[in-house]
C-alpha positions as protocol buffer text, in pm:
chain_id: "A"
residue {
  index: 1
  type: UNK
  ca { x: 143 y: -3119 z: 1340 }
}
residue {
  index: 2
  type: UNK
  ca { x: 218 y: -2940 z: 1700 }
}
residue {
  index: 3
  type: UNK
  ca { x: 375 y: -2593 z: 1533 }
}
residue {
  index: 4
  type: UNK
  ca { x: 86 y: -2425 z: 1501 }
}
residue {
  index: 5
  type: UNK
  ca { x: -112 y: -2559 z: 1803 }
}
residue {
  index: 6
  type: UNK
  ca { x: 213 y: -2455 z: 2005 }
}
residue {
  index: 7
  type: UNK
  ca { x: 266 y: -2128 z: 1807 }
}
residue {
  index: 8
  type: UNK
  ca { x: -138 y: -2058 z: 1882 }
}
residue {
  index: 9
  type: UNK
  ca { x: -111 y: -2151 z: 2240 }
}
residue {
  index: 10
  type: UNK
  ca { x: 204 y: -1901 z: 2226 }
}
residue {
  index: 11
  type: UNK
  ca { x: -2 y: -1621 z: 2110 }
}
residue {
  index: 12
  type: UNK
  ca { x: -305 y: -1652 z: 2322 }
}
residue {
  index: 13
  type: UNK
  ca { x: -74 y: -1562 z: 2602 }
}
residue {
  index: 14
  type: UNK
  ca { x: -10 y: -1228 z: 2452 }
}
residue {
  index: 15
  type: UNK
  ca { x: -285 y: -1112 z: 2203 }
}
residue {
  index: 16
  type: UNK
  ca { x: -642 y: -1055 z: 2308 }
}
residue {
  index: 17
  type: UNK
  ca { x: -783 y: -1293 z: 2007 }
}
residue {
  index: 18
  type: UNK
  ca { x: -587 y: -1586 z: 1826 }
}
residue {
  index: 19
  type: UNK
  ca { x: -788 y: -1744 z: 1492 }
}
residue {
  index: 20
  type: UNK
  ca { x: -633 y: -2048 z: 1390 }
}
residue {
  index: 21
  type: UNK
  ca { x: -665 y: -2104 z: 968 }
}
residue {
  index: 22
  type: UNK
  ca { x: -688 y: -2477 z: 928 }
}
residue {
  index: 23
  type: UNK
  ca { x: -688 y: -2663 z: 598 }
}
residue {
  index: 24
  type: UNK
  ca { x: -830 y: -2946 z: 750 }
}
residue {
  index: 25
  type: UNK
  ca { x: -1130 y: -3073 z: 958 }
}
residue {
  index: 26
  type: UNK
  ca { x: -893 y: -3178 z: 1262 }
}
residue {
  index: 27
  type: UNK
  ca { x: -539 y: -3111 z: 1379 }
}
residue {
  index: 28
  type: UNK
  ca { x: -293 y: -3366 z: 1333 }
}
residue {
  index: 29
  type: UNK
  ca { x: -127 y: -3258 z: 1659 }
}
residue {
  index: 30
  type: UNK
  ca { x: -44 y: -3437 z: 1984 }
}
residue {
  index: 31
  type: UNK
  ca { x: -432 y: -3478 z: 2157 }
}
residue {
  index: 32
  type: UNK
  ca { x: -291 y: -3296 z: 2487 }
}
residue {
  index: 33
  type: UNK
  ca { x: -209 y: -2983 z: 2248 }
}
residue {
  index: 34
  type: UNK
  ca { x: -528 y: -2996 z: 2076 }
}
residue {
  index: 35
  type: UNK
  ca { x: -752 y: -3022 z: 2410 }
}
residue {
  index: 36
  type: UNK
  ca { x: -526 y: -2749 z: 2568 }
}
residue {
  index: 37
  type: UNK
  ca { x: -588 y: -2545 z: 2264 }
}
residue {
  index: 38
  type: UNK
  ca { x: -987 y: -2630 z: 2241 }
}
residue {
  index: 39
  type: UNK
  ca { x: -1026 y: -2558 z: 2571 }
}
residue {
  index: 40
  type: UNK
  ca { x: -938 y: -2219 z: 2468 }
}
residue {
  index: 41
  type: UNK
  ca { x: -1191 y: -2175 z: 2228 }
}
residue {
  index: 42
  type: UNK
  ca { x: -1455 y: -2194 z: 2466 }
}
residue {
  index: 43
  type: UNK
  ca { x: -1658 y: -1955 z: 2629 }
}
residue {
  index: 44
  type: UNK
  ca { x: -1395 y: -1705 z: 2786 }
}
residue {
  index: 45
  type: UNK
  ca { x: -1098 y: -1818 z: 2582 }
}
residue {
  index: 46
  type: UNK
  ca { x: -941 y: -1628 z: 2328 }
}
residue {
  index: 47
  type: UNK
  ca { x: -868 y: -1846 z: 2017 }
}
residue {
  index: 48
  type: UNK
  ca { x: -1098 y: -1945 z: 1760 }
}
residue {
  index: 49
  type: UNK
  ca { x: -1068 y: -2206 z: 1493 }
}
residue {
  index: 50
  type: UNK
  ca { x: -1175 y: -2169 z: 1151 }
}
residue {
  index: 51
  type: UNK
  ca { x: -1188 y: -2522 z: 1020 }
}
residue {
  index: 52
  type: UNK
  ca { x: -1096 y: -2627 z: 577 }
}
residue {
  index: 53
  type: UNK
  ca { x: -1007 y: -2277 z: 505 }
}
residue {
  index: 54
  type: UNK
  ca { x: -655 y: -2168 z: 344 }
}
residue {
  index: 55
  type: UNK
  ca { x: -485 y: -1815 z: 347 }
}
residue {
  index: 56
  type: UNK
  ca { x: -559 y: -1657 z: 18 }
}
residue {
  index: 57
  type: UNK
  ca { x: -415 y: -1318 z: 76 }
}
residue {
  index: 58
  type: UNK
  ca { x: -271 y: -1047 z: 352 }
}
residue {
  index: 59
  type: UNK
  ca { x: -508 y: -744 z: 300 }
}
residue {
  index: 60
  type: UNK
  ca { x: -347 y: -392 z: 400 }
}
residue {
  index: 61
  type: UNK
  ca { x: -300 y: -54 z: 370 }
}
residue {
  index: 62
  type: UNK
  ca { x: -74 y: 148 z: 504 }
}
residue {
  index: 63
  type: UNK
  ca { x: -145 y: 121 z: 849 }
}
residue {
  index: 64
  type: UNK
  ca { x: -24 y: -250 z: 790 }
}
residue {
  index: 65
  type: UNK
  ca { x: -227 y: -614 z: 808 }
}
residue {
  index: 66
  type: UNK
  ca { x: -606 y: -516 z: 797 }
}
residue {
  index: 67
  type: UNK
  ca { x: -743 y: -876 z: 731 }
}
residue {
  index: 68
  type: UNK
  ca { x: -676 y: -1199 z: 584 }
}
residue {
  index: 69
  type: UNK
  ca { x: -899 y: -1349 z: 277 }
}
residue {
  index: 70
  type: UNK
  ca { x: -974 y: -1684 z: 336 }
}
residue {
  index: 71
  type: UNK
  ca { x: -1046 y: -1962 z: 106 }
}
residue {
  index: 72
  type: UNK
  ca { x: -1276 y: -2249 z: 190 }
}
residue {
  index: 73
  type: UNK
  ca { x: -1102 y: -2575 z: 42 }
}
residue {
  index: 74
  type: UNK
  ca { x: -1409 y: -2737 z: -14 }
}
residue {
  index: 75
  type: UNK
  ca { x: -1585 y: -2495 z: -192 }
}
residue {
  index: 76
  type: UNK
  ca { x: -1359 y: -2215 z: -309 }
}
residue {
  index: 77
  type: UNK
  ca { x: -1557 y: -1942 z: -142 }
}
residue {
  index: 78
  type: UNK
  ca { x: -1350 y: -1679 z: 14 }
}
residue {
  index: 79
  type: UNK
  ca { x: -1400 y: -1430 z: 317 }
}
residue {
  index: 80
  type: UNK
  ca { x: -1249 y: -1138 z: 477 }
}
residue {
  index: 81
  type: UNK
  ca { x: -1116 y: -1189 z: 817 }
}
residue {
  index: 82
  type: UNK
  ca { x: -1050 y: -851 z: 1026 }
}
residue {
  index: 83
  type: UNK
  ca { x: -687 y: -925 z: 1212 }
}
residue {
  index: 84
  type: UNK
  ca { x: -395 y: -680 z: 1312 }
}
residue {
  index: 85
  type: UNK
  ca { x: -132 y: -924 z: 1217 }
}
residue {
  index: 86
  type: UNK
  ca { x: -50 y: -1250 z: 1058 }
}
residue {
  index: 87
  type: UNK
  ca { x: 167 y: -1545 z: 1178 }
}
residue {
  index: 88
  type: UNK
  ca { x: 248 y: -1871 z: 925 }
}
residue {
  index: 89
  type: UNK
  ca { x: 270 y: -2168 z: 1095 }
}
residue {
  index: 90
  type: UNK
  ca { x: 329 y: -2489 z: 851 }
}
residue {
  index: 91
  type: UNK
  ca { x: 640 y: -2665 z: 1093 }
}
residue {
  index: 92
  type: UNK
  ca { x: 1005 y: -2732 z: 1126 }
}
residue {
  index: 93
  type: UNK
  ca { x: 1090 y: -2893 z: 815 }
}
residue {
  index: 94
  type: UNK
  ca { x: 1298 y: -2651 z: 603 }
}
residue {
  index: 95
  type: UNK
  ca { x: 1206 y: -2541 z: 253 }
}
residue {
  index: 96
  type: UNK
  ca { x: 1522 y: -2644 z: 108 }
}
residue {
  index: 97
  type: UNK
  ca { x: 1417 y: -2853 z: -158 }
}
residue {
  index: 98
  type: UNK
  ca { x: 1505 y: -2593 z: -463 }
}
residue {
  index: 99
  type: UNK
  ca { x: 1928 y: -2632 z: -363 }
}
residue {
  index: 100
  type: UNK
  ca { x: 1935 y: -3044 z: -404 }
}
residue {
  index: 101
  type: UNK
  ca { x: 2177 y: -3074 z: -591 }
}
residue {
  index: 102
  type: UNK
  ca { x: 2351 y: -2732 z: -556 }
}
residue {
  index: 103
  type: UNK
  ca { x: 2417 y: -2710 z: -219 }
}
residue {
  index: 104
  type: UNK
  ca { x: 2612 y: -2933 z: 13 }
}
residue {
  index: 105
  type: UNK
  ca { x: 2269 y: -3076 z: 217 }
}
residue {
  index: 106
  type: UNK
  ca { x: 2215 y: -3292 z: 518 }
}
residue {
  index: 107
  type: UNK
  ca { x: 1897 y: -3406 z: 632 }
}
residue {
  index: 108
  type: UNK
  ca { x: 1772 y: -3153 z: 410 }
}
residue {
  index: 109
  type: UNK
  ca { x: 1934 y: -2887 z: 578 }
}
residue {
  index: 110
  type: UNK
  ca { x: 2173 y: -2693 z: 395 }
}
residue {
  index: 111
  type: UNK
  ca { x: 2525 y: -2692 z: 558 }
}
residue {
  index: 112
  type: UNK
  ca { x: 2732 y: -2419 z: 629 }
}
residue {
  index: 113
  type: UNK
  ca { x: 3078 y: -2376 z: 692 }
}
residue {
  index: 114
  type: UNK
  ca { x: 3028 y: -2239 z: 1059 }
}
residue {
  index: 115
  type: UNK
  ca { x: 3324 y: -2187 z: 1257 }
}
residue {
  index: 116
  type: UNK
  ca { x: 3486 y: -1874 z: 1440 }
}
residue {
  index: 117
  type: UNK
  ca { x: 3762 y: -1803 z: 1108 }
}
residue {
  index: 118
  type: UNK
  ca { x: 3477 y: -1606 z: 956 }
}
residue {
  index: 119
  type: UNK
  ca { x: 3251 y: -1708 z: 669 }
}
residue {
  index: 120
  type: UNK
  ca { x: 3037 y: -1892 z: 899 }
}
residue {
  index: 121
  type: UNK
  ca { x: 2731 y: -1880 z: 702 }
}
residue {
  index: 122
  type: UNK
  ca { x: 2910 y: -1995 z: 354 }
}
residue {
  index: 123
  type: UNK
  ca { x: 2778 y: -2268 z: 198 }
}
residue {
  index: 124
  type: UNK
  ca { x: 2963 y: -2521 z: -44 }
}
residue {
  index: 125
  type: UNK
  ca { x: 2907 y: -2277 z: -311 }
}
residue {
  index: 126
  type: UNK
  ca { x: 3125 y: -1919 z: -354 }
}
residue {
  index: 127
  type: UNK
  ca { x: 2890 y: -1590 z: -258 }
}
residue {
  index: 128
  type: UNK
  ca { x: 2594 y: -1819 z: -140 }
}
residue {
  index: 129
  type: UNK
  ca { x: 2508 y: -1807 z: 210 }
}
residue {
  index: 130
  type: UNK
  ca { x: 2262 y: -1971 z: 456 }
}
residue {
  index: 131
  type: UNK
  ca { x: 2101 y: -1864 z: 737 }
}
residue {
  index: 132
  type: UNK
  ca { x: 1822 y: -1954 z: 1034 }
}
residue {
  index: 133
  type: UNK
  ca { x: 1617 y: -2228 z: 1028 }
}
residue {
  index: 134
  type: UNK
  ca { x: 1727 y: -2333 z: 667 }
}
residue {
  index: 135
  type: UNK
  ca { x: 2098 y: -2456 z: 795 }
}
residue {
  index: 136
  type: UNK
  ca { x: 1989 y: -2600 z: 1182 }
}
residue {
  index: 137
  type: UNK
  ca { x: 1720 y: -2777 z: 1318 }
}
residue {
  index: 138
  type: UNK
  ca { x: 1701 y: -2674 z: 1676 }
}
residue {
  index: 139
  type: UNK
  ca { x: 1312 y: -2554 z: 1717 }
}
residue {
  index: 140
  type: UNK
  ca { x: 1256 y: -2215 z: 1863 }
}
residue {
  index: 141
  type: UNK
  ca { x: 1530 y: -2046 z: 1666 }
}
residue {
  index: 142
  type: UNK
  ca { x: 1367 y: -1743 z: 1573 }
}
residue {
  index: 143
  type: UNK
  ca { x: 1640 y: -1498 z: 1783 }
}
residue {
  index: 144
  type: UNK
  ca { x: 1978 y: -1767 z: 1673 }
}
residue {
  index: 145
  type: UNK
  ca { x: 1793 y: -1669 z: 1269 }
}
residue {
  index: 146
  type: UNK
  ca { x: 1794 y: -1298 z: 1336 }
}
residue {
  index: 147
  type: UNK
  ca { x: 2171 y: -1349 z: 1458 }
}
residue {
  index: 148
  type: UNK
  ca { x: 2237 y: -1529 z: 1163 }
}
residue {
  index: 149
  type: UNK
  ca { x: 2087 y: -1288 z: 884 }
}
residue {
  index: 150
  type: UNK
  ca { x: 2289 y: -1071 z: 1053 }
}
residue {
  index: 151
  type: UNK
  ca { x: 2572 y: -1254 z: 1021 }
}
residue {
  index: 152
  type: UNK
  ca { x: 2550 y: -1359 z: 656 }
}
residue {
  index: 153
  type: UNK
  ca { x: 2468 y: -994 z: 532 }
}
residue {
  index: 154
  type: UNK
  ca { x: 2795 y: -903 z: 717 }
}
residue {
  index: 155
  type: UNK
  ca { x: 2967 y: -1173 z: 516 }
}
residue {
  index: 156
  type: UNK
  ca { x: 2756 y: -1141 z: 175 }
}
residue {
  index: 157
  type: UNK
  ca { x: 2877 y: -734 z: 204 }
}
residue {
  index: 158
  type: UNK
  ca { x: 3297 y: -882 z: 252 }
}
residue {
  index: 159
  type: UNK
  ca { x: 3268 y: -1141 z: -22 }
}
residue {
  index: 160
  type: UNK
  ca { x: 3128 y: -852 z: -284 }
}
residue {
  index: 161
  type: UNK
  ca { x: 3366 y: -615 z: -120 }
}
residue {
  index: 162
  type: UNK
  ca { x: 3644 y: -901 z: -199 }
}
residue {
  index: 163
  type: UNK
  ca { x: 3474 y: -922 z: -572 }
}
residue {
  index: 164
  type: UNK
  ca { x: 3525 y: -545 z: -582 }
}
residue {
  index: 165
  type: UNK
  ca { x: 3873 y: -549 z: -508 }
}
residue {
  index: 166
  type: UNK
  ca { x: 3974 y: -875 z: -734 }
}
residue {
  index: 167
  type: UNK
  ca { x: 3783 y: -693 z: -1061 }
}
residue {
  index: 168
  type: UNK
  ca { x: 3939 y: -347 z: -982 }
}
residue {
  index: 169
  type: UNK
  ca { x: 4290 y: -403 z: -811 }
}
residue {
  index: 170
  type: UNK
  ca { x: 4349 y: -7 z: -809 }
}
């Protein structure tokens, strides 16, 4: 899909090297965002592809990221990348699949109760809350999911402080 060709694009603005981990031998993005992006990978350009390989694990220490340990899907060989940072790309659709069932959902977004009365981040169940891109679908919502962790810690600390109070009325 387009996230990751976007997000890539993104990042070649503002890092001096961008490698792209595909599982895949092609993108399955829009053909404008995959010439814009291979035209990037040319001589001069800062992004560099590495084709049927899958992230295997963050290497550190504690300086932070120090690499990335590839795995090749085709033959299970694995390598070392050297990289300052890491940035997971897979799309928009939200990883909500585990609350079917126990959540109010739509569109396989989980729905909060939103509003300005408080509790805006309380789902259909007491004490669970929901924030960022798991409850909206607008794209680029990376500063509205900040706001909203924010928010929901706020409320998560009122509803145990309410807890407190209903198990110990002194």
């Amino acid at each position: 899909g387009n996230t990751a060709v976007e997000e890539a694009l993104y990042l070649a603005n503002i890092a001096r090297t961008v490698t792209v981990v595909h599982r895949r031998d092609r993108f399955r993005a829009e053909a404008i965002l995959v010439d814009k992006l291979m035209a990037k990978t040319r001589d001069g350009g800062n992004i560099r592809v590495l084709w049927q390989q899958t992230l295997d694990e963050v290497l550190g220490d504690a300086s932070g990221v120090t690499a990335a340990r590839l795995k090749d899907v085709r033959t299970g060989a694995t390598q070392e990348v050297p990289v300052m940072g890491v940035f997971i790309a897979i799309g928009h659709t939200p990883n909500t699949g585990i609350f079917e069932g126990q959540l109010t959902m739509a569109g396989g977004y989980i729905k909060v109760r939103s509003g300005t009365d408080g509790g805006a981040t309380a789902t259909s169940v007491p004490g669970v809350f929901a924030a960022g891109d798991v409850r909206a679908s607008s794209i680029k919502r990376v500063a509205a999911a900040v706001g909203d962790g924010a928010l929901a810690v706020s409320e998560v600390h009122a509803h145990l402080a309410q807890l407190r109070e209903v198990a110990d009325p002194l």
